[in-house]
MARKETOR-39878 format. One record per atom (N, C-alpha, C): residue number from 1; residue in one letter; atom name; z, x, y. Coordinates in steps of 0.02 Angstrom, whole numbers. Layout:
% residues N
NUM,A,CA,Z,X,Y
...
% end
This chain:
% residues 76
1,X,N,0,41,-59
1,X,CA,0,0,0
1,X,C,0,44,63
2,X,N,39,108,57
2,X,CA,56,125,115
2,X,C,-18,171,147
3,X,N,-56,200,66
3,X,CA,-116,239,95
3,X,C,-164,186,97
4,X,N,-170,128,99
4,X,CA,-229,87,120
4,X,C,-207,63,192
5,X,N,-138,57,194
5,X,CA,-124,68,298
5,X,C,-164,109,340
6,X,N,-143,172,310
6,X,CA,-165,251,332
6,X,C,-249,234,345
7,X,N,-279,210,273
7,X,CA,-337,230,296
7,X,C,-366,140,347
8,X,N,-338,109,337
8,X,CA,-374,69,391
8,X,C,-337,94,472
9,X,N,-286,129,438
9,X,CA,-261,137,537
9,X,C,-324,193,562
10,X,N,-333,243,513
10,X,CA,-379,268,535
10,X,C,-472,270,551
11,X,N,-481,217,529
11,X,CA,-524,170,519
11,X,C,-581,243,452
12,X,N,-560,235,388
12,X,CA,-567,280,359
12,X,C,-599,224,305
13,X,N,-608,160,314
13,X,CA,-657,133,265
13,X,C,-697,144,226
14,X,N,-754,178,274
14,X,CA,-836,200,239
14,X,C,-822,277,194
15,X,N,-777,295,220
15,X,CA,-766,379,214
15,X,C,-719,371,151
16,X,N,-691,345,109
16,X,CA,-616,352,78
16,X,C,-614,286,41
17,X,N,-623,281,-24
17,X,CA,-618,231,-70
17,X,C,-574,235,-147
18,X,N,-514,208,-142
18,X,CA,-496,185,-216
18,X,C,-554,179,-261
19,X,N,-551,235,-312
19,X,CA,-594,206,-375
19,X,C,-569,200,-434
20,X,N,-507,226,-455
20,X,CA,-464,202,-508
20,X,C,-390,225,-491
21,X,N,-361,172,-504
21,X,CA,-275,190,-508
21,X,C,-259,177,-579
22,X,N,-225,227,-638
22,X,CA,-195,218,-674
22,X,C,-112,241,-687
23,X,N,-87,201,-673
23,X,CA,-7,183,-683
23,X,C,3,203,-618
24,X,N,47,284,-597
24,X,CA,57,301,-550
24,X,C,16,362,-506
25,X,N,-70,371,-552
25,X,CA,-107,409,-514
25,X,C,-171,366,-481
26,X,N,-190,405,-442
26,X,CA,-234,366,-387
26,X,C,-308,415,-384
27,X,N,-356,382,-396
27,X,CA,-429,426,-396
27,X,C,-448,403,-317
28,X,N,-492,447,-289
28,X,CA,-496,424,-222
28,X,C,-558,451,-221
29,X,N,-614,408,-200
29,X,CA,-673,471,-166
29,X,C,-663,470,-116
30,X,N,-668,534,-76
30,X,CA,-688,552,-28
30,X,C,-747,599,19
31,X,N,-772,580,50
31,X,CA,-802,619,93
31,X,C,-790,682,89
32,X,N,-843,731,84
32,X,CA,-825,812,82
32,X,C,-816,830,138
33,X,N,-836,810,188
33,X,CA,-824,820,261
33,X,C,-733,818,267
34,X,N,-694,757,253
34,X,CA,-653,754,280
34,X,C,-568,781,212
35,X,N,-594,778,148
35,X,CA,-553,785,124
35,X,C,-508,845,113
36,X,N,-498,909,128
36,X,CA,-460,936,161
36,X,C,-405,918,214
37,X,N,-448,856,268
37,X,CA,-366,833,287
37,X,C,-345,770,275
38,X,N,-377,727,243
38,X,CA,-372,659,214
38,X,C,-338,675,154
39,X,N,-324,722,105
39,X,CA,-302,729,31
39,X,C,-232,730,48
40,X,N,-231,787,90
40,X,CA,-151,813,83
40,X,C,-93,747,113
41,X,N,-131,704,170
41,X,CA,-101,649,210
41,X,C,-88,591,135
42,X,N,-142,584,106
42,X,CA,-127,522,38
42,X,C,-61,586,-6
43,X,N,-71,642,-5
43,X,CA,-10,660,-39
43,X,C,62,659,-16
44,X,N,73,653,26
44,X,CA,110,648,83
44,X,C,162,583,86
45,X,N,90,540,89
45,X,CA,130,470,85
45,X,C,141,444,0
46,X,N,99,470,-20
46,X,CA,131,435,-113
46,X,C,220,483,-124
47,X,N,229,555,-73
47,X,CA,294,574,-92
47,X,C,346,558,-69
48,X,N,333,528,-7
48,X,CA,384,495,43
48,X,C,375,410,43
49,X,N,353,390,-33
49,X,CA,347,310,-33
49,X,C,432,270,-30
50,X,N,464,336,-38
50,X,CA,530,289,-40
50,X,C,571,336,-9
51,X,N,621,322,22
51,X,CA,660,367,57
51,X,C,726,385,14
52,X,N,732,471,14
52,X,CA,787,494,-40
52,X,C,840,462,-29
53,X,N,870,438,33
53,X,CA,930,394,47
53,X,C,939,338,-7
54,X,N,884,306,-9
54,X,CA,888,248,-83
54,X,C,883,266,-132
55,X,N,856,337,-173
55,X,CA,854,357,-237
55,X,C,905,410,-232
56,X,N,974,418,-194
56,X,CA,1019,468,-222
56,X,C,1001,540,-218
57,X,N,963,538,-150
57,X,CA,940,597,-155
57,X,C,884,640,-198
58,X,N,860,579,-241
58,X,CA,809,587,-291
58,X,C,754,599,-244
59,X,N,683,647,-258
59,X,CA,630,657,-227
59,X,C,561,644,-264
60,X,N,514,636,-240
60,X,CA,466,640,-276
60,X,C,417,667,-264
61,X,N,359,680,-306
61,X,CA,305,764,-293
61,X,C,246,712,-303
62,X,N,201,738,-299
62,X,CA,115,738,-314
62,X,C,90,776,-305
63,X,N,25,787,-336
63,X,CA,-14,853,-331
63,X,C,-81,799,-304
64,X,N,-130,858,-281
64,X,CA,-183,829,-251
64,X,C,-227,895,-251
65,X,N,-298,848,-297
65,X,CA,-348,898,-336
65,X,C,-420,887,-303
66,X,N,-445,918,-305
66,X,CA,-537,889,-274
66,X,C,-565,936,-316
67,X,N,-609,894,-338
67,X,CA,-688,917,-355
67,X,C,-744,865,-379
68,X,N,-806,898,-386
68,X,CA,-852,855,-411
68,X,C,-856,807,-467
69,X,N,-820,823,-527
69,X,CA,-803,792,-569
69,X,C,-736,839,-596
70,X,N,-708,788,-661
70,X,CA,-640,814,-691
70,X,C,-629,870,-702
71,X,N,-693,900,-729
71,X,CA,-692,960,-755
71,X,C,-677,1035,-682
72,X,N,-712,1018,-623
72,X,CA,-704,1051,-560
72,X,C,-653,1054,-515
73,X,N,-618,998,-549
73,X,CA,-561,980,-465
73,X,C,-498,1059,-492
74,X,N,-484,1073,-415
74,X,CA,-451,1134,-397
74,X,C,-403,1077,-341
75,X,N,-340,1120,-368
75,X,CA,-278,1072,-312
75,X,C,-282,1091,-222
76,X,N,-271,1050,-209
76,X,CA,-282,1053,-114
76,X,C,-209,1094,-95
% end
């Protein structure tokens, strides 16, 4: 929810599309132009989806990969 905010606040429509979410990972295409700073911002917000104050100080990580296909992606 919070990176489909992001990308309409940024009006990042045409550029930045959900193409599969399974369970708690998220496929995204993006634009080669912009994903360098569009990747790290969706990583950002999937780690700060909940604030450690409510999970006990609990944190949470993501990694964030690009490439052409599965076999290419290198982490951002």
């Amino acid at each position: 929810i919070e990176v489909d905010k992001f990308i309409k606040m940024k009006g990042l429509e045409k550029d930045v599309r959900l193409l599969l979410q399974v369970h708690d990972e998220l496929v995204y295409e993006i634009k080669d132009n912009i994903v360098e700073s569009v990747a790290p911002e969706i990583k950002k917000l999937m780690q700060d989806v909940i604030n450690p104050k409510k999970t006990s100080g609990v944190t949470f990580s993501a990694n964030a990969s690009s490439g052409d296909n599965w076999m290419e992606t290198k982490e951002i």
